[in-house]
C-alpha positions as CSV (number, residue, x, y, z in Angstrom):
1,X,83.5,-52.1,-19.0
2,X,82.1,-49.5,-21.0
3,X,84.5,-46.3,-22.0
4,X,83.5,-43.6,-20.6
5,X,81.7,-40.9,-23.1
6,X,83.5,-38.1,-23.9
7,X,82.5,-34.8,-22.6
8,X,80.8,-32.4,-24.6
9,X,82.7,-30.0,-27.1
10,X,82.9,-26.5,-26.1
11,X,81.3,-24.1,-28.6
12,X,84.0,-22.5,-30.7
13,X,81.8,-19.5,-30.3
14,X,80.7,-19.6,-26.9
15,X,78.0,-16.7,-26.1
16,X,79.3,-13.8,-24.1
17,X,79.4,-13.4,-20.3
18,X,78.4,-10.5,-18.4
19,X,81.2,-8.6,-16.6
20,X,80.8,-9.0,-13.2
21,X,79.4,-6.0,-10.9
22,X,81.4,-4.6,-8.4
23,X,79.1,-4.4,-5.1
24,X,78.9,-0.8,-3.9
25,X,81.5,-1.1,-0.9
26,X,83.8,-2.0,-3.9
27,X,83.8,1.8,-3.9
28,X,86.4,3.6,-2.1
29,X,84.2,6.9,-2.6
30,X,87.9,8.3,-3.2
31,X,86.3,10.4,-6.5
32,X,88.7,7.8,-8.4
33,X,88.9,8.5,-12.2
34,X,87.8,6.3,-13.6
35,X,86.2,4.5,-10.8
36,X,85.1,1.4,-10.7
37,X,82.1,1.7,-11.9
38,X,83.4,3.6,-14.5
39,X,85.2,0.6,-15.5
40,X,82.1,-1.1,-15.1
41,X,79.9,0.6,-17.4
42,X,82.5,0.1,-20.0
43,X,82.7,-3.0,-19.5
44,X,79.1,-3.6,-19.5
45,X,79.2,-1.2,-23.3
46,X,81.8,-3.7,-24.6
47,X,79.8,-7.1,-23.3
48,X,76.7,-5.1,-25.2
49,X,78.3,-5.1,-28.7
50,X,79.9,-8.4,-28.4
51,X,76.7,-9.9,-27.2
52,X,74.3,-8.2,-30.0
53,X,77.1,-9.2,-32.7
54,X,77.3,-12.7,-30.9
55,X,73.3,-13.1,-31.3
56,X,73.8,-12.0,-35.2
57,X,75.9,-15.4,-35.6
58,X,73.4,-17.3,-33.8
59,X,69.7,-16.2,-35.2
60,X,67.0,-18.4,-33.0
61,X,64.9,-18.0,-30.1
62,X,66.5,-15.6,-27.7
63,X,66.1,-17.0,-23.6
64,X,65.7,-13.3,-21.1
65,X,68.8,-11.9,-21.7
């Protein structure tokens, strides 16, 4: 029998993921502070700036981000 191959290595600097979006019944239209899509948007700021410095480390093509 043949040994199985190994599975492949994670990147040590795997590129980042999106937050994921709340759906707009997440929304308990309470006038929450911050509401969830508050947290969101913040979110989706941080995943920004950790993506754009990710893509520095990792000059190439770039797929439709």
């Amino acid at each position: 029998m043949k040994p199985k191959p190994a599975p492949p290595a994670q990147s040590p600097d795997p590129r980042p993921r999106p937050p994921h979006q709340p759906a707009l019944e997440d929304c308990c239209l309470g006038g929450c502070s911050p509401c969830i899509f508050d947290l969101y948007e913040d979110a989706m700021e941080r995943y920004r700036i950790k993506l754009a410095e990710w893509q520095l480390r990792h000059p190439g093509p770039r797929a439709h981000d």
